[in-house]
C-alpha positions as CSV (number, residue, x, y, z in Angstrom):
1,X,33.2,-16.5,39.5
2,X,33.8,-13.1,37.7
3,X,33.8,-9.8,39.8
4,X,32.5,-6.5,37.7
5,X,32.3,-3.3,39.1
6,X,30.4,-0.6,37.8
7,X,31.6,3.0,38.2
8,X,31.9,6.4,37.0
9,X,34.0,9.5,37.7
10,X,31.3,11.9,38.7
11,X,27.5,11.7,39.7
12,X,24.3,11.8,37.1
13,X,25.7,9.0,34.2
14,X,23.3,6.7,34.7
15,X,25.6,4.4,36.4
16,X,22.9,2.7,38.7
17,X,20.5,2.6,36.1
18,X,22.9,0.6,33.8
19,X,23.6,-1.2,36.9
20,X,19.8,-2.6,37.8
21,X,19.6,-3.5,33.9
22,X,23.0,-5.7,34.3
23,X,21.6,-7.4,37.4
24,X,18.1,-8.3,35.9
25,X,20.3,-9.8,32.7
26,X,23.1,-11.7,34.3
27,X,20.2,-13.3,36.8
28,X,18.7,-14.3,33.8
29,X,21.7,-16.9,32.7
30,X,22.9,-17.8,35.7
31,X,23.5,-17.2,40.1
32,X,24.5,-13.3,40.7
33,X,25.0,-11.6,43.9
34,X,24.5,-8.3,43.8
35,X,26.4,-5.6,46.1
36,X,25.8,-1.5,46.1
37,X,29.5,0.3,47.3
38,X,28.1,3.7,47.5
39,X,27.6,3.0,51.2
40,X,27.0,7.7,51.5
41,X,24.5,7.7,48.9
42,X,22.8,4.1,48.2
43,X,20.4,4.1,46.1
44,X,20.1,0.3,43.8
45,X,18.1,-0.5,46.6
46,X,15.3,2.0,45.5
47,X,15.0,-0.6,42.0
48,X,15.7,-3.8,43.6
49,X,13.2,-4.0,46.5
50,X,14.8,-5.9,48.8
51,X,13.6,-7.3,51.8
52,X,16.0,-6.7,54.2
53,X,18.3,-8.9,56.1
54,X,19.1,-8.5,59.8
55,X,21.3,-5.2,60.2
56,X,24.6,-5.7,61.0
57,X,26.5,-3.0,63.0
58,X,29.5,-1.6,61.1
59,X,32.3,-0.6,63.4
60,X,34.2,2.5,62.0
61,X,36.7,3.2,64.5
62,X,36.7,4.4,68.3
63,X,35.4,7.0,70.2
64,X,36.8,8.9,73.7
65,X,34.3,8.8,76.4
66,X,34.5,10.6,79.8
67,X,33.7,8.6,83.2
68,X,32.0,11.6,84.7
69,X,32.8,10.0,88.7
70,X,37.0,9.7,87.7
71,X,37.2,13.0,86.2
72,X,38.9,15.6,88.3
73,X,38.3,18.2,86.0
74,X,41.8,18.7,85.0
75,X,41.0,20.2,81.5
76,X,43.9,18.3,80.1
77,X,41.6,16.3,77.5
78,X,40.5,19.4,76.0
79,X,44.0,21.0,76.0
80,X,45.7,17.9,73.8
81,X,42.7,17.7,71.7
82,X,43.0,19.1,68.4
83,X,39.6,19.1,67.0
84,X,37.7,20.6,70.1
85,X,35.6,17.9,70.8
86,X,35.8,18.1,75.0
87,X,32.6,19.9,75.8
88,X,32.5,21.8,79.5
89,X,29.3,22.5,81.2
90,X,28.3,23.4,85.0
91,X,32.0,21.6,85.6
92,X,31.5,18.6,83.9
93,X,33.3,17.7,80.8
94,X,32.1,15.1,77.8
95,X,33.1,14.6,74.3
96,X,30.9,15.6,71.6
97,X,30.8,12.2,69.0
98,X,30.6,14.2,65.2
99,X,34.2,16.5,66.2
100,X,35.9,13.2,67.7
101,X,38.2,11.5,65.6
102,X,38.9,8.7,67.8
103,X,42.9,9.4,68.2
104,X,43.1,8.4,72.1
105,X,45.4,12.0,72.7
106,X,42.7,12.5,75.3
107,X,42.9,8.6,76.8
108,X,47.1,9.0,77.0
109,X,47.2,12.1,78.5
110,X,43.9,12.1,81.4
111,X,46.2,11.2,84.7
112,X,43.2,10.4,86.3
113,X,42.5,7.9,83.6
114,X,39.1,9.2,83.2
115,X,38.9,8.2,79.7
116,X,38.2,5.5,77.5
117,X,38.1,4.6,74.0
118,X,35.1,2.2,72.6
119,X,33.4,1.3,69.5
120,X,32.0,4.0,67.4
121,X,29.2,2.3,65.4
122,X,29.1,3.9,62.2
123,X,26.4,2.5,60.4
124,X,25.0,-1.1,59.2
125,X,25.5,-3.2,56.4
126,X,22.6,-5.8,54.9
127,X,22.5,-9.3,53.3
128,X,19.2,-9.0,51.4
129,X,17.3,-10.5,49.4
130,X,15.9,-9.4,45.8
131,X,13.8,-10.7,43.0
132,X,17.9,-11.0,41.0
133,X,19.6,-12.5,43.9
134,X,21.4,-11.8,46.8
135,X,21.3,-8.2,47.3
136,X,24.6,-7.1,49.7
137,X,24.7,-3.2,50.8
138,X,25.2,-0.7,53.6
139,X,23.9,2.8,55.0
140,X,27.2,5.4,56.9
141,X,25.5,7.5,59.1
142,X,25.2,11.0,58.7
143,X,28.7,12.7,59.7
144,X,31.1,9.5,60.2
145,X,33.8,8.4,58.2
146,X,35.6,5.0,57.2
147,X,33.4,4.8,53.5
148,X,36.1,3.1,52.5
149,X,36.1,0.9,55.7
150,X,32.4,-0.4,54.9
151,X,32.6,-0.6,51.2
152,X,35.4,-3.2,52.3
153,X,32.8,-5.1,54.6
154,X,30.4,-5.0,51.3
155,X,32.9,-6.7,49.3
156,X,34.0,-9.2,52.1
157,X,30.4,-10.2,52.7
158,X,29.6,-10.6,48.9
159,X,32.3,-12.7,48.3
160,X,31.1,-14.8,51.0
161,X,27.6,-15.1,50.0
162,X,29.2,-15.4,46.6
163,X,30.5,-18.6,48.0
164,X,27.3,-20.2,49.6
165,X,25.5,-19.9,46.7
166,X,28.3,-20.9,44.3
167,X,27.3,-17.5,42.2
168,X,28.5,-16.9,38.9
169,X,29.0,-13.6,38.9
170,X,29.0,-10.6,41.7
171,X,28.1,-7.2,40.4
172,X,28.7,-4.5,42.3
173,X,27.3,-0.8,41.9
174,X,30.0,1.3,43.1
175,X,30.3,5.3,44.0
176,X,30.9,8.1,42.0
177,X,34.2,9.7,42.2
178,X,38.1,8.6,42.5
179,X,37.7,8.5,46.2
180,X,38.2,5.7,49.0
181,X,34.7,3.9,48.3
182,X,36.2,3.8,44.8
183,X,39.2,2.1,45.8
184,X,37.8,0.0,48.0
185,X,35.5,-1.0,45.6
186,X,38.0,-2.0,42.5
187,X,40.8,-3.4,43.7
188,X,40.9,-6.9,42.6
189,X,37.8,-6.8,40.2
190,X,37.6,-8.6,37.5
191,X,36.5,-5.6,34.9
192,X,35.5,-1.9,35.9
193,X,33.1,-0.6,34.1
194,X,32.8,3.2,33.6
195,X,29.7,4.9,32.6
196,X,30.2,7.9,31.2
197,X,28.7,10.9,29.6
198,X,29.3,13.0,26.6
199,X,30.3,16.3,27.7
200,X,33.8,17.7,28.3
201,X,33.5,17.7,32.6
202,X,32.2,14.1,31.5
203,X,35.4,12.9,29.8
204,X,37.5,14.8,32.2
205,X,35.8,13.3,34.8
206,X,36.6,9.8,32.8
207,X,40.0,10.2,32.3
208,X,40.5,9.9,36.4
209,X,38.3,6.9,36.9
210,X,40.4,5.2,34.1
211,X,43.7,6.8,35.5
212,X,42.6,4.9,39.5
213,X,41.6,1.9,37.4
214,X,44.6,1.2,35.7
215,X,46.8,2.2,39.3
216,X,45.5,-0.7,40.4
217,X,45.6,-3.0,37.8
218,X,42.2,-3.8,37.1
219,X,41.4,-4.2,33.5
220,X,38.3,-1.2,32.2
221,X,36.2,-0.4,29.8
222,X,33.6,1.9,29.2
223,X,29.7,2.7,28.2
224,X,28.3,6.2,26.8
225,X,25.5,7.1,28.5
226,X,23.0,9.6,26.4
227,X,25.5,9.0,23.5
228,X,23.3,10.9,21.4
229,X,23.3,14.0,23.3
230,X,26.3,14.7,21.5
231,X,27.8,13.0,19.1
232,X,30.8,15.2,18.7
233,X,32.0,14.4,22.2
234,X,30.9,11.0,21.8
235,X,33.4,10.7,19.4
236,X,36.4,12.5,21.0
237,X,35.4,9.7,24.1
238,X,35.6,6.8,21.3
239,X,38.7,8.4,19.9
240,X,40.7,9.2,23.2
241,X,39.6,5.2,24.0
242,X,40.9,3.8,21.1
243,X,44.2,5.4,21.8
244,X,44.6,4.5,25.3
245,X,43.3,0.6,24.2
246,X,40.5,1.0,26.3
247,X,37.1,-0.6,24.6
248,X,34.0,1.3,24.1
249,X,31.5,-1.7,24.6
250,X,28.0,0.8,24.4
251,X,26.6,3.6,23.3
252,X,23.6,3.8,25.0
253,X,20.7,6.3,23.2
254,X,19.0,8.9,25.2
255,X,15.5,7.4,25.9
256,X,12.5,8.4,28.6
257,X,12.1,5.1,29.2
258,X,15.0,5.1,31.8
259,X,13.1,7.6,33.6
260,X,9.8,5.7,33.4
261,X,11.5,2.4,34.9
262,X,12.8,4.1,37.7
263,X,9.1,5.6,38.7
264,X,8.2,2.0,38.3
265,X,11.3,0.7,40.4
266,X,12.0,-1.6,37.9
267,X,15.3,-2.2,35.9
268,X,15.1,-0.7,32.2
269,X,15.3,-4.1,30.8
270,X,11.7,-5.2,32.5
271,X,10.5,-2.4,30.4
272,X,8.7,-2.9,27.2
273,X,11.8,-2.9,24.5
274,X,12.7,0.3,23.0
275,X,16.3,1.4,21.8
276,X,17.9,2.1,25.3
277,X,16.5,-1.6,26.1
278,X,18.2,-3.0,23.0
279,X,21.6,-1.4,23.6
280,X,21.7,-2.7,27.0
281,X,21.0,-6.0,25.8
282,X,23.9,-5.4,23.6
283,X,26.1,-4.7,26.0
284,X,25.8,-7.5,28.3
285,X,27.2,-10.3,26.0
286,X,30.0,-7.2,25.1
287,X,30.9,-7.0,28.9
288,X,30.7,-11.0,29.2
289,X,33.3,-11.2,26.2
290,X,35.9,-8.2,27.6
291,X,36.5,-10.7,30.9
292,X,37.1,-13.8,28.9
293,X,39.0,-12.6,26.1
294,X,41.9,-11.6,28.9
295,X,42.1,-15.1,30.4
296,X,41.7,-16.7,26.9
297,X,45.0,-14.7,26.4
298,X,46.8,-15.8,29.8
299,X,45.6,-19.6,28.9
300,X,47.2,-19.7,25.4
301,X,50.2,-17.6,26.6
């Protein structure tokens, strides 16, 4: 079983889009689960379909909360607490969920031991099911924290349902950024792949996805979105690769058909084929050969 992540180091490549087309082509040869990692901002649900699994609560961390018939109304809780989330009215005191951070200052300190610390649930995650395969992803609420945390419950339950269904393959659409989803989300992958566009904050941008890749050892390679946007840039991207031994495995065109699958809600390979489609296509025995070719290596060696 092969682990790929998709990524990019900002927002706008095109990295879900390349993501959906992947999907519909690797469930074509063989069993794939599927996972989404941008548990802030998911949106591979919105071309997959899915019909969702039984939500399952995601425990982020812990949470103070004041028994209002112990409480003597000290006022020590909102003296230790640093992020002023003890609320006072008509006497009675409370803590305010979004400013709590869950530290227990409040808990160790209340001599009337008022307080207590229980589970903050901070969103869900999902074992769905799509029309590519098992479909794993997750929703933070609004305000909480601990993306990382539930990007790491994404990954746990993929690789399980990876193991069920003896999947070949488990592809996973991570966040944009360098930040903890991103971490969470490629440590111990099999290949990243970064999705990138041709324009200088794109290749800066680049630069520190490939920088966190290669901190944690996972092997990269990358896929020019809109290639033909700007071919000069394109270029410097190919050159600035070739240096740093990372391949370049697609230049993908700049096509309206991308746009017209996702009004559809279909991947751009269940499109009628144009250029974009092609490339694609192109890519995915490219991305097949950049994980074998490493363990071909380690075999012989």
């Amino acid at each position: 079983m092969e682990q790929i992540v998709i990524l990019s180091g900002k927002g706008g490549t095109g990295k879900t889009t390349v993501a959906a087309a992947l999907a519909h082509l690797f469930s074509q040869e063989g069993r794939v689960v599927l996972a989404d990692a941008d548990v802030d901002a998911p949106n591979l649900e919105i071309i997959l379909r899915p019909e969702p699994g039984e939500p399952q609560a995601f425990i982020g961390g812990e949470l103070a909360r004041i028994d209002a018939e112990r409480c003597t109304g000290c006022n020590r809780c909102a003296e230790v607490c640093r992020f002023d989330a003890v609320n006072v009215a008509d006497g009675r005191y409370s803590v305010e969920p979004l400013s709590c951070e869950g530290c227990g200052a409040c808990a160790t300190q209340c001599p009337a031991g008022a307080i207590e610390m229980v589970d903050r649930r901070s969103g869900y995650w999902y074992r769905s099911e799509t029309r590519f395969g098992p479909f794993i992803h997750a929703r933070l609420e609004p305000g909480e924290a601990n993306s990382g945390k539930l990007v790491s419950q994404v990954r746990a339950a993929s690789l399980e349902t990876a193991a069920e269904t003896r999947a070949d393959w488990i592809l996973v659409d991570g966040s944009p950024g360098i930040g903890c989803p991103v971490i969470a989300a490629i440590t111990g992958m099999d290949l990243a792949l970064l999705v990138a566009e041709p324009t200088l904050s794109g290749w800066h941008d680049l630069e520190r996805a490939i920088a966190v890749a290669r901190h944690f050892g996972t092997p990269c390679a990358v896929c020019i979105n809109k290639a033909d946007i700007n071919a000069g840039m394109t270029a410097r991207i190919e050159a600035q690769c070739r240096v740093s031994g990372i391949p370049v495995l697609a230049r993908l065109p700049y096509d309206e058909t991308a746009v017209s699958a996702m009004r559809a809600l279909r991947a751009v390979t269940e499109m009628p084929a144009t250029p974009l489609t092609a490339a694609i296509e192109a890519l995915y025995p490219s991305l097949k050969s950049s994980i074998e070719q490493p363990k071909r290596k380690g075999t012989a060696a």
